[in-house]
N, CA, C and O atoms as a DFTB+ gen file, in Angstrom:
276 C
 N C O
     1  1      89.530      92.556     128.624
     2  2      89.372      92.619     127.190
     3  2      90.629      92.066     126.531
     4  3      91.682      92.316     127.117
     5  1      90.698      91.249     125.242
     6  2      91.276      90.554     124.563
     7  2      91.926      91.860     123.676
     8  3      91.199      92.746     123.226
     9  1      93.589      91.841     123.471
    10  2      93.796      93.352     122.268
    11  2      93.869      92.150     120.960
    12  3      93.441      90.999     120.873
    13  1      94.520      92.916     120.164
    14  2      94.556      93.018     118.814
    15  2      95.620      91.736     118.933
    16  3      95.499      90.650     118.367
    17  1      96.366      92.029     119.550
    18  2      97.768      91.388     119.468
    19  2      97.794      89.917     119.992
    20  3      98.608      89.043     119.692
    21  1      96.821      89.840     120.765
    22  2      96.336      88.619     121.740
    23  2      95.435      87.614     120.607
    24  3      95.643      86.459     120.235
    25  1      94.579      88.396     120.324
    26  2      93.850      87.843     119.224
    27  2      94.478      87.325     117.921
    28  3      94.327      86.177     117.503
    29  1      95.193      88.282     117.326
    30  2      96.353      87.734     115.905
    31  2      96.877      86.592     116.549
    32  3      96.747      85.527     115.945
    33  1      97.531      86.583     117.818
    34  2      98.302      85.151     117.993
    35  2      97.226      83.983     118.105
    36  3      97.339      82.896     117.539
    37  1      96.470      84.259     118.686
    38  2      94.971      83.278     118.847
    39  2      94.571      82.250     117.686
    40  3      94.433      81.029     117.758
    41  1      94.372      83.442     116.182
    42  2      94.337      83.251     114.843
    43  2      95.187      82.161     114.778
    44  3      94.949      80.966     114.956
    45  1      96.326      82.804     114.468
    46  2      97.447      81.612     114.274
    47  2      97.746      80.413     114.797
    48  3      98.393      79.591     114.149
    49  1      97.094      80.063     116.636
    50  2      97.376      79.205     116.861
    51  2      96.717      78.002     116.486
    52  3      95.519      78.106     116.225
    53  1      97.377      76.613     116.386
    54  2      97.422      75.156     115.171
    55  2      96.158      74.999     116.003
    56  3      95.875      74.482     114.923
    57  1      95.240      74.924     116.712
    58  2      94.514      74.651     117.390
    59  2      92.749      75.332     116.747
    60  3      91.722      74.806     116.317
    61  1      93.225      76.754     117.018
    62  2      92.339      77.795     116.203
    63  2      92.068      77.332     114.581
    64  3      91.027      77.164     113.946
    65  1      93.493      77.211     114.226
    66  2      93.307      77.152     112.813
    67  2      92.722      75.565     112.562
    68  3      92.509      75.368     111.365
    69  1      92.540      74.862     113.085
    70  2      92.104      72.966     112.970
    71  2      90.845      73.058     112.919
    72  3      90.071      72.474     112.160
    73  1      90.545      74.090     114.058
    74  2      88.841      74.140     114.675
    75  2      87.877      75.526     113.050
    76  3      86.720      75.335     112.675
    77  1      88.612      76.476     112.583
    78  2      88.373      77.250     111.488
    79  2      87.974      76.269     111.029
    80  3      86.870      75.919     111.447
    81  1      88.605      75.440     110.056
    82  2      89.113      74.269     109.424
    83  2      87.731      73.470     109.379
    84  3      87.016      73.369     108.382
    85  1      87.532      73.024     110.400
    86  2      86.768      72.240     110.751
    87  2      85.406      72.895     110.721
    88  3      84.456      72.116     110.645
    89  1      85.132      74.243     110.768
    90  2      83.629      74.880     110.374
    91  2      83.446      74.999     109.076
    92  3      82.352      74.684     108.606
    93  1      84.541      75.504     108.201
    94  2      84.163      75.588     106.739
    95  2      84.081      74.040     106.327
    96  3      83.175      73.703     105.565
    97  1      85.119      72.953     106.865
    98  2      84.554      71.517     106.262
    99  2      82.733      71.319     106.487
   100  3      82.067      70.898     105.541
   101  1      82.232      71.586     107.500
   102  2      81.309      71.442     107.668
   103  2      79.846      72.655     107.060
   104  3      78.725      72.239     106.766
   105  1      80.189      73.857     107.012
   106  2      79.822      74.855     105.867
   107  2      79.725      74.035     104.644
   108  3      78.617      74.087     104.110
   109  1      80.681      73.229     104.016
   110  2      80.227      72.918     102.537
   111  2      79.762      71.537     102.648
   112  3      79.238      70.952     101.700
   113  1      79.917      71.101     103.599
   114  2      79.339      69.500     103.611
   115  2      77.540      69.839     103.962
   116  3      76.741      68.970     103.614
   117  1      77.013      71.108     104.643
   118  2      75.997      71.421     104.523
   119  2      75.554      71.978     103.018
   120  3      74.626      71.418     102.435
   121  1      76.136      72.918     102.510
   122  2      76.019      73.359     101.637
   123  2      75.904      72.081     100.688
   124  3      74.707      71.808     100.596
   125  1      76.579      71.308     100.044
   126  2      76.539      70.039      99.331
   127  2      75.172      69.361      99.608
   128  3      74.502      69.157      98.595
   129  1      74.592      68.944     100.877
   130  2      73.383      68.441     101.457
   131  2      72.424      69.412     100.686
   132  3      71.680      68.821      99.903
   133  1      72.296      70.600     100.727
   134  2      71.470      71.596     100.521
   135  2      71.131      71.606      98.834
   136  3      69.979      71.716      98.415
   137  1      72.268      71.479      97.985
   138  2      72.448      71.433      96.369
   139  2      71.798      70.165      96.064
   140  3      71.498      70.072      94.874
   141  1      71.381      68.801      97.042
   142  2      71.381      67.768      96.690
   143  2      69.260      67.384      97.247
   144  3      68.389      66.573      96.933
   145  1      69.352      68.161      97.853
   146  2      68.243      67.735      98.922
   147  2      67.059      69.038      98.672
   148  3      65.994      68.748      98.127
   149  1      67.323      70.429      99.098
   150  2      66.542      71.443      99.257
   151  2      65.170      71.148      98.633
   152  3      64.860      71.117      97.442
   153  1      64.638      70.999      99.415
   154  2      62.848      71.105      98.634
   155  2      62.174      70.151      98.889
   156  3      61.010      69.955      98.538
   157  1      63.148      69.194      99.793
   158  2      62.454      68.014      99.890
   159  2      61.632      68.097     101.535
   160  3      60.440      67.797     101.600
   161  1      62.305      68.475     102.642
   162  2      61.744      68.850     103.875
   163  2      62.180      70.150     104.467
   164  3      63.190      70.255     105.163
   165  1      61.302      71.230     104.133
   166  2      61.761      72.199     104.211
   167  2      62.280      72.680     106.422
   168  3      63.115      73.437     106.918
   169  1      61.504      71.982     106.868
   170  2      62.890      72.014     108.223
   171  2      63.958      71.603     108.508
   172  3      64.515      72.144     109.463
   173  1      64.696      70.423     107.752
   174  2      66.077      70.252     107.559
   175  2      66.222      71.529     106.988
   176  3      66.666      72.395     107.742
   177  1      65.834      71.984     105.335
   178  2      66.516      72.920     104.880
   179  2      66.605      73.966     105.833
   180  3      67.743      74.435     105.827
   181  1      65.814      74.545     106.693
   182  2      66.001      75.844     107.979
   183  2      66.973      75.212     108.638
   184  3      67.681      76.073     109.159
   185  1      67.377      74.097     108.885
   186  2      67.993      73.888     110.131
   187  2      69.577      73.956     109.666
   188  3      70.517      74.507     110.239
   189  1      69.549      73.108     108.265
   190  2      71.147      73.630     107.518
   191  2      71.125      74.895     107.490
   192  3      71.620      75.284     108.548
   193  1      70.778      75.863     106.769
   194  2      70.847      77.088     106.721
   195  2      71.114      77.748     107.783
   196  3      72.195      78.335     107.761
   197  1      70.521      77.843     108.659
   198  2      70.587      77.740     109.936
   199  2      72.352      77.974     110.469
   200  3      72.969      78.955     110.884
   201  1      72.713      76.592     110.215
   202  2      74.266      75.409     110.636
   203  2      74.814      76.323     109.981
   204  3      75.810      76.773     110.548
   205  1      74.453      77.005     108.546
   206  2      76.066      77.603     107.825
   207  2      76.002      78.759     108.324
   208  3      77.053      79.052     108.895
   209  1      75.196      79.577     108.361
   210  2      74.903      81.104     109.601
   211  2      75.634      80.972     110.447
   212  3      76.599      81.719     110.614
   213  1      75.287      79.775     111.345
   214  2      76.100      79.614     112.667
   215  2      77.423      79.917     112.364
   216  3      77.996      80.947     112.721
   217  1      77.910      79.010     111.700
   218  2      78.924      78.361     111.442
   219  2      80.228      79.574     110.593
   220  3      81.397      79.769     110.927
   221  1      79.484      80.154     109.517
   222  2      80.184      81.034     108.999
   223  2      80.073      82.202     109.957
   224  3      80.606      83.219     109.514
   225  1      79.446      82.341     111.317
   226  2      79.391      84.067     111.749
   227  2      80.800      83.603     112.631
   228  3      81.716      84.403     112.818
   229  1      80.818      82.618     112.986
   230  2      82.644      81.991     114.122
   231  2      83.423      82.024     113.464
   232  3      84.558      82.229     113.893
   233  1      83.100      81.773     111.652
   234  2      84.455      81.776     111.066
   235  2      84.237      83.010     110.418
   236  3      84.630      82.803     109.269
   237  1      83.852      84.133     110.488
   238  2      84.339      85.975     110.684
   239  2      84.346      86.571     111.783
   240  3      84.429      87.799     111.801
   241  1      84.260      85.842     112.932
   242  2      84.350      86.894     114.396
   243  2      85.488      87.386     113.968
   244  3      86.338      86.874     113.240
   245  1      85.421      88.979     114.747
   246  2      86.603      89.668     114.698
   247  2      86.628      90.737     115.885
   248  3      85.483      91.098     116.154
   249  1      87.411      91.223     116.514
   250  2      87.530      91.968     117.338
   251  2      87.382      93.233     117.334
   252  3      87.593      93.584     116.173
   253  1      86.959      94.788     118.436
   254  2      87.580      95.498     117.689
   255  2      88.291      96.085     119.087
   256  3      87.978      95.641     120.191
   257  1      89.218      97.066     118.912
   258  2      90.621      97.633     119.754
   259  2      89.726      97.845     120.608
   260  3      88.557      97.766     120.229
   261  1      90.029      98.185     122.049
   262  2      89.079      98.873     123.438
   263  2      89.013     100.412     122.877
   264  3      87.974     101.069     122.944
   265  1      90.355     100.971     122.260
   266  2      89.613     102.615     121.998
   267  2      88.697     102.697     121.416
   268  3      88.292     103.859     121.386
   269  1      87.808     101.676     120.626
   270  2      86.963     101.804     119.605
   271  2      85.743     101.933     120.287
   272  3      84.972     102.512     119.522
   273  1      85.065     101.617     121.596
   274  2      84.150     101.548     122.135
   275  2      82.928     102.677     122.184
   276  3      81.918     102.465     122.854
């Protein structure tokens, strides 16, 4: 199991933070598609929707301590 402390450094590392980075760029570049498009084929629209779900549940993973189990 991964602690608390392992994970905070994880956060921080330039690597972690590029790849964050890189889901919310793509969160609003869906989102933008979605403001511009929605209604027109509604299985793209499931499949973006879809992409920002994905996408935003990696950018809130969070851990919790092993005593918490």
């Amino acid at each position: 199991m991964i602690s608390q402390s392992d994970f905070a450094n994880w956060q921080l590392d330039p690597v972690t933070i590029a790849f964050r980075q890189a889901c919310l760029e793509r969160v609003e570049d869906s989102k933008e598609i979605l403001s511009v498009s929605a209604g027109i084929d509604s299985n793209t629209d499931n499949y973006l929707r879809g992409f920002v779900a994905a996408y935003n549940e990696i950018r809130q993973f969070r851990i919790e301590d092993e005593d918490n189990d």
